[in-house]
PyMOL CGO cylinders between C-alpha atoms (Angstrom):
from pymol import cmd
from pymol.cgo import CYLINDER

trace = [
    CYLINDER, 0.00, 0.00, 0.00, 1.56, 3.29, -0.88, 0.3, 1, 1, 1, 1, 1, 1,
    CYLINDER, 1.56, 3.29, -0.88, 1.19, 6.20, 1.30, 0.3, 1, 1, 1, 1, 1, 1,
    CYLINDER, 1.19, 6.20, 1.30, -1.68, 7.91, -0.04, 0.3, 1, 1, 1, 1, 1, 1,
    CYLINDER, -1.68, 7.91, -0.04, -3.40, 4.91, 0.77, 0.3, 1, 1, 1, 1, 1, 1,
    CYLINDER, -3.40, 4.91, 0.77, -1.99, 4.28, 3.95, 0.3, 1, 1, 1, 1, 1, 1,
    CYLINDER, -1.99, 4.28, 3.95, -2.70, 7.38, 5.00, 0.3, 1, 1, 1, 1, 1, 1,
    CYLINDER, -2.70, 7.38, 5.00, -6.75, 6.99, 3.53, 0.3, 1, 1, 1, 1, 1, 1,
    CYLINDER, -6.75, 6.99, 3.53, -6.41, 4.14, 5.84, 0.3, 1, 1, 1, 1, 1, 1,
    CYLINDER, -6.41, 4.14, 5.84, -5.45, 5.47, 9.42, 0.3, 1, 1, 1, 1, 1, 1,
    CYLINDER, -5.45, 5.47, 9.42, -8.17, 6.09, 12.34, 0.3, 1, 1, 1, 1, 1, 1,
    CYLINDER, -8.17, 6.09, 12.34, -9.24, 9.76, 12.64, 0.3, 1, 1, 1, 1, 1, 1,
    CYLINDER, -9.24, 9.76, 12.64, -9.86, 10.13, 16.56, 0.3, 1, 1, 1, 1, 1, 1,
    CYLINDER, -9.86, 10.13, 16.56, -12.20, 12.86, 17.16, 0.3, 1, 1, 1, 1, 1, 1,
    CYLINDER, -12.20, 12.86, 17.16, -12.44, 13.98, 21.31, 0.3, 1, 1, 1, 1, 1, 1,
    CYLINDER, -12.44, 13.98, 21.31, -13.67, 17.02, 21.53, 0.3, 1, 1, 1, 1, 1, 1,
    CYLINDER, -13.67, 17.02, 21.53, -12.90, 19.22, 24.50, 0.3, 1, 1, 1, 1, 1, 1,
    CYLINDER, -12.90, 19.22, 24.50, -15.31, 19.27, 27.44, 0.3, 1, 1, 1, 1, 1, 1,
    CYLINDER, -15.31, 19.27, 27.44, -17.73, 16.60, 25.77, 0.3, 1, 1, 1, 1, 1, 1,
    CYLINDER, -17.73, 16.60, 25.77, -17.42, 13.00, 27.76, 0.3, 1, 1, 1, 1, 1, 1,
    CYLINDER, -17.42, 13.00, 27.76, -17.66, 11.05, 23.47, 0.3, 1, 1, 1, 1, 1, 1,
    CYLINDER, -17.66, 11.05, 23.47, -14.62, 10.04, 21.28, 0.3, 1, 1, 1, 1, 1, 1,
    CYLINDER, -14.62, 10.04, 21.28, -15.21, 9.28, 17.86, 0.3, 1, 1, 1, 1, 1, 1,
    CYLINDER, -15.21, 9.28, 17.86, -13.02, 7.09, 15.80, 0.3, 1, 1, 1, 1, 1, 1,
    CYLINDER, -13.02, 7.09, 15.80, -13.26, 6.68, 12.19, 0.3, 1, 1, 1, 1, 1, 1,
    CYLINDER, -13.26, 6.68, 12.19, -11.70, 4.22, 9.64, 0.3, 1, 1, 1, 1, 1, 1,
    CYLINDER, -11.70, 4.22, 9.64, -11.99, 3.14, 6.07, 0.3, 1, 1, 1, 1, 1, 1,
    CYLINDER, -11.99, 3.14, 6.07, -11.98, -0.17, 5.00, 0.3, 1, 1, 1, 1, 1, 1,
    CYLINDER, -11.98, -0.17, 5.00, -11.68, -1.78, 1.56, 0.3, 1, 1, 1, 1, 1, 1,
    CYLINDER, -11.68, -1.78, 1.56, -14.14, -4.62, 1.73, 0.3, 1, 1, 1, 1, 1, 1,
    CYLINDER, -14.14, -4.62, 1.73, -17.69, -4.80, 1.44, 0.3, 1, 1, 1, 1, 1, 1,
    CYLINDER, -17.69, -4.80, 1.44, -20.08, -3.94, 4.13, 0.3, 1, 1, 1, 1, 1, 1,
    CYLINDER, -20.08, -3.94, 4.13, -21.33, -7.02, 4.55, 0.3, 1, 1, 1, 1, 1, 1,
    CYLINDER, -21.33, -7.02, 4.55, -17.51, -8.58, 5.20, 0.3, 1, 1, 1, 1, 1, 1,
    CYLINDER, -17.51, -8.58, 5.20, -16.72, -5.88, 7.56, 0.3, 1, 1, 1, 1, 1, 1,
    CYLINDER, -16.72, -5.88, 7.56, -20.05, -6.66, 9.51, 0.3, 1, 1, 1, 1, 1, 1,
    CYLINDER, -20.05, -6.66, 9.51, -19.44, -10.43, 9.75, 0.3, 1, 1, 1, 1, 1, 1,
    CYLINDER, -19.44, -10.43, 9.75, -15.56, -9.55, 11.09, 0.3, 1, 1, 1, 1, 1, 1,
    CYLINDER, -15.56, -9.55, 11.09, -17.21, -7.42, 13.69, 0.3, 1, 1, 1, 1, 1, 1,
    CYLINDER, -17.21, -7.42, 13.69, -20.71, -9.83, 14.66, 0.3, 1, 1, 1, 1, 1, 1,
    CYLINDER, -20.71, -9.83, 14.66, -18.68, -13.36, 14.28, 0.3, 1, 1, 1, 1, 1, 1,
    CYLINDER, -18.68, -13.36, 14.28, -16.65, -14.37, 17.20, 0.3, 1, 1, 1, 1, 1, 1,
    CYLINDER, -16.65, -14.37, 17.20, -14.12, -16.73, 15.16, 0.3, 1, 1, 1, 1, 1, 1,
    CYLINDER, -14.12, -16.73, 15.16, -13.18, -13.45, 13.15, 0.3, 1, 1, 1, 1, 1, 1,
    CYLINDER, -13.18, -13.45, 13.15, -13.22, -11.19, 15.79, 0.3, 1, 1, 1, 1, 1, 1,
    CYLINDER, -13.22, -11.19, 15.79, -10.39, -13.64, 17.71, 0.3, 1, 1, 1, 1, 1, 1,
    CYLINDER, -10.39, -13.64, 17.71, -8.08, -13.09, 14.07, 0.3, 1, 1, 1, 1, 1, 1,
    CYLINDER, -8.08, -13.09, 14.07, -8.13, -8.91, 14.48, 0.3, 1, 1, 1, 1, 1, 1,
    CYLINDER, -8.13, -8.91, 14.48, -9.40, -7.78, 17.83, 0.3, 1, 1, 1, 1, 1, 1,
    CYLINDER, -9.40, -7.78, 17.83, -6.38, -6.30, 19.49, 0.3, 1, 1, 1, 1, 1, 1,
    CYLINDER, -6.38, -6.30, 19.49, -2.84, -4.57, 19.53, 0.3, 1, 1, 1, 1, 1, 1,
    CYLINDER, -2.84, -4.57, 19.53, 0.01, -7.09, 17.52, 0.3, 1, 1, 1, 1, 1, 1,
    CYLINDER, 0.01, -7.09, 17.52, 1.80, -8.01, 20.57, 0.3, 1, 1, 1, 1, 1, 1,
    CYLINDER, 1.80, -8.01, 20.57, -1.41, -10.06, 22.01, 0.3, 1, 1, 1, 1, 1, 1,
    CYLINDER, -1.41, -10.06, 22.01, -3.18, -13.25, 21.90, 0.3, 1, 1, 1, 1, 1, 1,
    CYLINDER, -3.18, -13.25, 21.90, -6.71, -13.17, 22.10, 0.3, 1, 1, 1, 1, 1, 1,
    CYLINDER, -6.71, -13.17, 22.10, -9.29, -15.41, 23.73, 0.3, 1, 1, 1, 1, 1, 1,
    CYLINDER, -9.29, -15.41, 23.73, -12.91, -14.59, 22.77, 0.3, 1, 1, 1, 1, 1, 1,
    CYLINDER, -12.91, -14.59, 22.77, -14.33, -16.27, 26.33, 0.3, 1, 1, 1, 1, 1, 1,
    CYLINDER, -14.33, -16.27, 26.33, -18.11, -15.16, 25.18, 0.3, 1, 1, 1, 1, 1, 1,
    CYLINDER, -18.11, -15.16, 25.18, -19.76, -13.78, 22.24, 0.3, 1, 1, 1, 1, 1, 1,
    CYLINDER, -19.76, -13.78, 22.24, -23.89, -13.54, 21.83, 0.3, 1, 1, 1, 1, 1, 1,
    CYLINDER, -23.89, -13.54, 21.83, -24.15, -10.76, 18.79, 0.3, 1, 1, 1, 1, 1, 1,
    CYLINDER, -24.15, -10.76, 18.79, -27.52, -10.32, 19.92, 0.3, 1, 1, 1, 1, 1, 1,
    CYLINDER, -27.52, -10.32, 19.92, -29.18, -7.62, 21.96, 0.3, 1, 1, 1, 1, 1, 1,
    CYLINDER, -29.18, -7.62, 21.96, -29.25, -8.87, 25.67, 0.3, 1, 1, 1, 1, 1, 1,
    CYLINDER, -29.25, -8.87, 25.67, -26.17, -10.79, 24.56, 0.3, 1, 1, 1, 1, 1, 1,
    CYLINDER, -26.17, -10.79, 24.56, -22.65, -10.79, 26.42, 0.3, 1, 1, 1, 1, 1, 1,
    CYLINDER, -22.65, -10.79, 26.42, -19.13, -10.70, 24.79, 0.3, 1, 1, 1, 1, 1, 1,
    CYLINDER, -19.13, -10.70, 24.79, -15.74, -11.02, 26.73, 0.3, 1, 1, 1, 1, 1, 1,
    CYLINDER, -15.74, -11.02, 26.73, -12.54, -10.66, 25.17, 0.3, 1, 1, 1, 1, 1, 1,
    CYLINDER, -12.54, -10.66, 25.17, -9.23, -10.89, 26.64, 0.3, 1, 1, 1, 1, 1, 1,
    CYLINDER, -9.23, -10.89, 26.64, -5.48, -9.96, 25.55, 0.3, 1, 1, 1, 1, 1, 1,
    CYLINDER, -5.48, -9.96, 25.55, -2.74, -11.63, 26.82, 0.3, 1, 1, 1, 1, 1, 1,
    CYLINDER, -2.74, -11.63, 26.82, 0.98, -11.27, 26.61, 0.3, 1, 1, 1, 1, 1, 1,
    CYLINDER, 0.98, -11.27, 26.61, 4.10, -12.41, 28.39, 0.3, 1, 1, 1, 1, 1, 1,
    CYLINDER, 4.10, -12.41, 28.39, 3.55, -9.73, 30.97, 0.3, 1, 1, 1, 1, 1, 1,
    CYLINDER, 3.55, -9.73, 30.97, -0.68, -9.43, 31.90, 0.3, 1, 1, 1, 1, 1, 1,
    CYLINDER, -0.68, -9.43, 31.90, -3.97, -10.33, 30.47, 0.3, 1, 1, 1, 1, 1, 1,
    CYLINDER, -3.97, -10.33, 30.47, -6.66, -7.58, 30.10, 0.3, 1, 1, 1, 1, 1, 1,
    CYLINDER, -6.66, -7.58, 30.10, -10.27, -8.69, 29.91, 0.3, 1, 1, 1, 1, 1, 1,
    CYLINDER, -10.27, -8.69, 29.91, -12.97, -6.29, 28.69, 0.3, 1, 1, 1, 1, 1, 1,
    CYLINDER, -12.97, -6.29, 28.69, -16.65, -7.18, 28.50, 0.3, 1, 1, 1, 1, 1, 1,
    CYLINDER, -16.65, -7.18, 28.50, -19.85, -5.68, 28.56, 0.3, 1, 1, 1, 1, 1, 1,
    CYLINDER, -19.85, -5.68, 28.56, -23.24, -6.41, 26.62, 0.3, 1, 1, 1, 1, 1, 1,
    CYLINDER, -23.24, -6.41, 26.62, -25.30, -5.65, 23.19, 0.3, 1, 1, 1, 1, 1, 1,
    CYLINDER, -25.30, -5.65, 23.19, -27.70, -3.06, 23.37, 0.3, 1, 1, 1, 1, 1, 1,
    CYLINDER, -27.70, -3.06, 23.37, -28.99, -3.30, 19.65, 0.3, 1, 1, 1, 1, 1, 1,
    CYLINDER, -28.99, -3.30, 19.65, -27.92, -4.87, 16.57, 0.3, 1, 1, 1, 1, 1, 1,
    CYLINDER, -27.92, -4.87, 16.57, -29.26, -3.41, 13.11, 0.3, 1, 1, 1, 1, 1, 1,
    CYLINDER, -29.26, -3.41, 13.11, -27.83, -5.71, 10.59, 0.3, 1, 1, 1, 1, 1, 1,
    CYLINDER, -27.83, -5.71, 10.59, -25.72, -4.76, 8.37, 0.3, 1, 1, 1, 1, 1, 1,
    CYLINDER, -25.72, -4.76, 8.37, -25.81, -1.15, 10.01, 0.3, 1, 1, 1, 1, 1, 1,
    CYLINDER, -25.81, -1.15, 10.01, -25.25, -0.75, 13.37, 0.3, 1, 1, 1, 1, 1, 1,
    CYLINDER, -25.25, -0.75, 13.37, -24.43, -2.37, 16.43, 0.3, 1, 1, 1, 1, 1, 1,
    CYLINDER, -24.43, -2.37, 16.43, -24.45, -0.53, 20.22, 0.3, 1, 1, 1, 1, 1, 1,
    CYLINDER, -24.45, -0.53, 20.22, -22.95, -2.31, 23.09, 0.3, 1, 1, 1, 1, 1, 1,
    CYLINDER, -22.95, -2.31, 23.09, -21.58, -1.71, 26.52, 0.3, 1, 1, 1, 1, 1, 1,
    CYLINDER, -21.58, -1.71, 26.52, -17.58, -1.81, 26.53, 0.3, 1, 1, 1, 1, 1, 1,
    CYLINDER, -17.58, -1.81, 26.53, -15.40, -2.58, 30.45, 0.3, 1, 1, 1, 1, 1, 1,
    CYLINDER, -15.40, -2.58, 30.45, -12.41, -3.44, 31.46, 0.3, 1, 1, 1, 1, 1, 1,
    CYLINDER, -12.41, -3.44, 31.46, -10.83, -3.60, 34.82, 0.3, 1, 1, 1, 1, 1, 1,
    CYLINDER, -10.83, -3.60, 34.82, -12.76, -0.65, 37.33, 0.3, 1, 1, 1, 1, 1, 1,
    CYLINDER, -12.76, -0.65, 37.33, -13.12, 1.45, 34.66, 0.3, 1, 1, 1, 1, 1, 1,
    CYLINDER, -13.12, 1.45, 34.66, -16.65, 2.94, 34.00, 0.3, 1, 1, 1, 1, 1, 1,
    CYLINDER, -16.65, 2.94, 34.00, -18.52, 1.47, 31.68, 0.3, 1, 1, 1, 1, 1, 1,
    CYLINDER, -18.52, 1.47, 31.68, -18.78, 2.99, 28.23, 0.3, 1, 1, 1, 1, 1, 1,
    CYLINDER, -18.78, 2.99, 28.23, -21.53, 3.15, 25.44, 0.3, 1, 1, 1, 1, 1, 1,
    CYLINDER, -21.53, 3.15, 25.44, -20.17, 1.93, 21.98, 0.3, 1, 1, 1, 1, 1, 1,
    CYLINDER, -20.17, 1.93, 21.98, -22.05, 2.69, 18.55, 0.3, 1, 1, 1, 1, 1, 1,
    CYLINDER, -22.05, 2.69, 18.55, -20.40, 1.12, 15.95, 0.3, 1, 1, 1, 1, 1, 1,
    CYLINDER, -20.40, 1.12, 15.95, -21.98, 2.67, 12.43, 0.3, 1, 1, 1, 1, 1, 1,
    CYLINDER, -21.98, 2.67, 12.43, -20.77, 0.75, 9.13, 0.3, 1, 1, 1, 1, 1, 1,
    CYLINDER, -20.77, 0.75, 9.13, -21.19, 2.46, 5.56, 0.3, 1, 1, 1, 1, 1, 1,
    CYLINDER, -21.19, 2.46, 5.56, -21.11, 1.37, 2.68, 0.3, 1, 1, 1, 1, 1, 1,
    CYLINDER, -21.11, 1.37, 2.68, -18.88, 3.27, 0.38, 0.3, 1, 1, 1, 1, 1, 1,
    CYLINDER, -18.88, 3.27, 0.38, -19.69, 2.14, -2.82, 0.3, 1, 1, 1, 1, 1, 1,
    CYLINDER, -19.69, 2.14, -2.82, -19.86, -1.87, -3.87, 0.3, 1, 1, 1, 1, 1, 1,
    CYLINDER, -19.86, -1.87, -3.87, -15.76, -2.53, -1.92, 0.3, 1, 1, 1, 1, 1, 1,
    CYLINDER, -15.76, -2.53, -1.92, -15.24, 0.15, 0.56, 0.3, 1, 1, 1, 1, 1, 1,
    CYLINDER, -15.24, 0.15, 0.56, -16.60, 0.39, 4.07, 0.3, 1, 1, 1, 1, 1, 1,
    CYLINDER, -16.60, 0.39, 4.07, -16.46, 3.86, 6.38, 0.3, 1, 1, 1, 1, 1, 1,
    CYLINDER, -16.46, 3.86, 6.38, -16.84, 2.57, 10.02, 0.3, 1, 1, 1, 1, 1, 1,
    CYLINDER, -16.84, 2.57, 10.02, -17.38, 4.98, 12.74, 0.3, 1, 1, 1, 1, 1, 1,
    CYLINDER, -17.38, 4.98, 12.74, -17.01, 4.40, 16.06, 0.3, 1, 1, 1, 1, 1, 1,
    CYLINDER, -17.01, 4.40, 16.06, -18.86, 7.09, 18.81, 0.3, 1, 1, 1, 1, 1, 1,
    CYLINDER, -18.86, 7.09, 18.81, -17.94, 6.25, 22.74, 0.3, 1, 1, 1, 1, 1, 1,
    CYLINDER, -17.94, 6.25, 22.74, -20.18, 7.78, 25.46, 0.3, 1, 1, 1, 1, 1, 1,
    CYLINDER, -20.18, 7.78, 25.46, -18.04, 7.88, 28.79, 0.3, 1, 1, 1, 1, 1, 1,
    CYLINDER, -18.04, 7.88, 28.79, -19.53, 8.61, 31.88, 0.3, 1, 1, 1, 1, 1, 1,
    CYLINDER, -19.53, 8.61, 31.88, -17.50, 11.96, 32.10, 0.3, 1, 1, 1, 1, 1, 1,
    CYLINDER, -17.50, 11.96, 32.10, -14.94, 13.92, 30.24, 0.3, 1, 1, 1, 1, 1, 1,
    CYLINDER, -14.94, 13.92, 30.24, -11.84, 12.77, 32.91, 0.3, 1, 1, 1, 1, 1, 1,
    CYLINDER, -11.84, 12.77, 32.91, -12.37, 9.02, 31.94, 0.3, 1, 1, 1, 1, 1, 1,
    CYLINDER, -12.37, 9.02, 31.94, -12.31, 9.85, 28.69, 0.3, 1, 1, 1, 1, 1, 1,
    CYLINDER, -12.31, 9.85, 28.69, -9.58, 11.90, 28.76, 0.3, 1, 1, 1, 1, 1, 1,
    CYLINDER, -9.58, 11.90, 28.76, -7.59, 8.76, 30.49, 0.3, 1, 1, 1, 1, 1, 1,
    CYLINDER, -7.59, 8.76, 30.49, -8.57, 6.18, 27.62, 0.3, 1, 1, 1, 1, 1, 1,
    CYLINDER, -8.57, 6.18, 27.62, -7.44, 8.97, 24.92, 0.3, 1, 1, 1, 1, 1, 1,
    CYLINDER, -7.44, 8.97, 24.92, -4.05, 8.88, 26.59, 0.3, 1, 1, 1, 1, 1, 1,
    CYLINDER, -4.05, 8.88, 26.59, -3.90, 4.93, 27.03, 0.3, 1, 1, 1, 1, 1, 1,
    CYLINDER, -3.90, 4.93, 27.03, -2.58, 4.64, 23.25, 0.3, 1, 1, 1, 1, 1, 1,
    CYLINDER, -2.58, 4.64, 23.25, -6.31, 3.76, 22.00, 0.3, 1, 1, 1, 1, 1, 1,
    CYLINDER, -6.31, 3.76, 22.00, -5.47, 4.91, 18.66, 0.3, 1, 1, 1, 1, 1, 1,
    CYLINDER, -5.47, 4.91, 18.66, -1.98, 3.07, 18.41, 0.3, 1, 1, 1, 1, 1, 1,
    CYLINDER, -1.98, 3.07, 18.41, -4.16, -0.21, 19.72, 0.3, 1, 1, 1, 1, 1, 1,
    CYLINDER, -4.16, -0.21, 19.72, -6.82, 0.39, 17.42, 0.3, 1, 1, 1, 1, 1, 1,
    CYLINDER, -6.82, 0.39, 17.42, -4.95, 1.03, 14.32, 0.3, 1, 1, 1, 1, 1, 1,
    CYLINDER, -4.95, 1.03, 14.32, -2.93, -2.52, 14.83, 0.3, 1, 1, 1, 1, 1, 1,
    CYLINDER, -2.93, -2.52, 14.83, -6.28, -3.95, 15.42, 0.3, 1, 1, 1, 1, 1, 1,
    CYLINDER, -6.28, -3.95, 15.42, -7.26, -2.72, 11.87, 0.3, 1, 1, 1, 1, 1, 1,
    CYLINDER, -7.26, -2.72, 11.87, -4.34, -3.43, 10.30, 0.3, 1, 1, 1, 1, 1, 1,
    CYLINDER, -4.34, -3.43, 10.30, -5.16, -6.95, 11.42, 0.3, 1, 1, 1, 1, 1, 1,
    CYLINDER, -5.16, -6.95, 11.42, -8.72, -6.83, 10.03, 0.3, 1, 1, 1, 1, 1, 1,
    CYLINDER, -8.72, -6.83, 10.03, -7.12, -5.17, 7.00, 0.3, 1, 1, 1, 1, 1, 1,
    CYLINDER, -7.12, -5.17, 7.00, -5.47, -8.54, 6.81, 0.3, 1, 1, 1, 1, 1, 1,
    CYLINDER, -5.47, -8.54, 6.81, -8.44, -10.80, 7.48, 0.3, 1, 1, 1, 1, 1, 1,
    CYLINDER, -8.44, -10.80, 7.48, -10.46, -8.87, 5.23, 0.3, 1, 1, 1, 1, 1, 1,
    CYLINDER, -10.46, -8.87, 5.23, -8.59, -9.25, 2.46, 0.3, 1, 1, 1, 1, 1, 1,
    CYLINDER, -8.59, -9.25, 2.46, -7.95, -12.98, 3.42, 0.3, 1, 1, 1, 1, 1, 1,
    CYLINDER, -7.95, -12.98, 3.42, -11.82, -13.32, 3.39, 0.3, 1, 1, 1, 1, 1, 1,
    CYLINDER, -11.82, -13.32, 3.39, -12.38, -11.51, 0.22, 0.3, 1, 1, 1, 1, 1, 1,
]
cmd.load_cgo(trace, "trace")
């Protein structure tokens, strides 16, 4: 990929000052419906979810509203579990879920996919924190470092899959 591309390809973080939301936006070139099963099907999600340096265990995943997902990372060093809970699932559209880890407040998570044209996929992400300091702390925890290897791993599974 050269690096217009690459660049058409990084996560724009959006946290806008005083407002407890982060958005995070990324193009993908796949399908809609490809980047929808990566995200709703567990044995997918266990290939991308997650900085390079970890293994991931998907422990539980329902894609259904009422349904519970937990996910951990592991390395040499620790193993982080987050969790939380679907809230709605609009197929191929949207999906809104509850996202923890550790005693962190739980967040909201609205994960919007559109289709951009027959191959490409615009997927936005919008967090609602309970307030601006915790969301001040995950903006400073590297989440768009860990998100972009994540992509960059679905990048990989994508095209894998298509």
């Amino acid at each position: 990929m050269d690096a217009s591309a690459k660049a058409a390809h990084e996560i724009v973080v959006d946290a806008p000052p005083g407002e407890p939301t982060m958005t995070l936006t990324r193009m993908f070139e796949a399908p809609r419906e490809l980047v929808w099963d990566c995200f709703t099907r567990a044995e997918h999600v266990a290939r991308w979810w997650g900085p390079h340096k970890y293994t991931i265990t998907v422990e539980e995943f329902d894609c259904r509203p009422g349904g519970k997902w937990r996910i951990s990372h592991c390395d040499a060093e620790k193993t982080v579990t987050f969790y939380g809970e679907y809230l709605e699932i609009e197929k191929p559209s949207r999906i809104v879920r509850t996202f923890r880890f550790a005693q962190f407040p739980p967040i909201e998570d609205t994960f919007e996919f559109h289709a951009e044209g027959p191959r490409r996929t615009r997927l936005v992400c919008r967090q609602r924190f309970p307030h601006v300091a915790a969301r001040d702390w995950m903006a400073n925890t590297g989440v768009k470092e860990g998100g972009q290897q994540s992509f960059e791993r679905l990048d990989a599974l994508l095209a894998e899959l298509g």
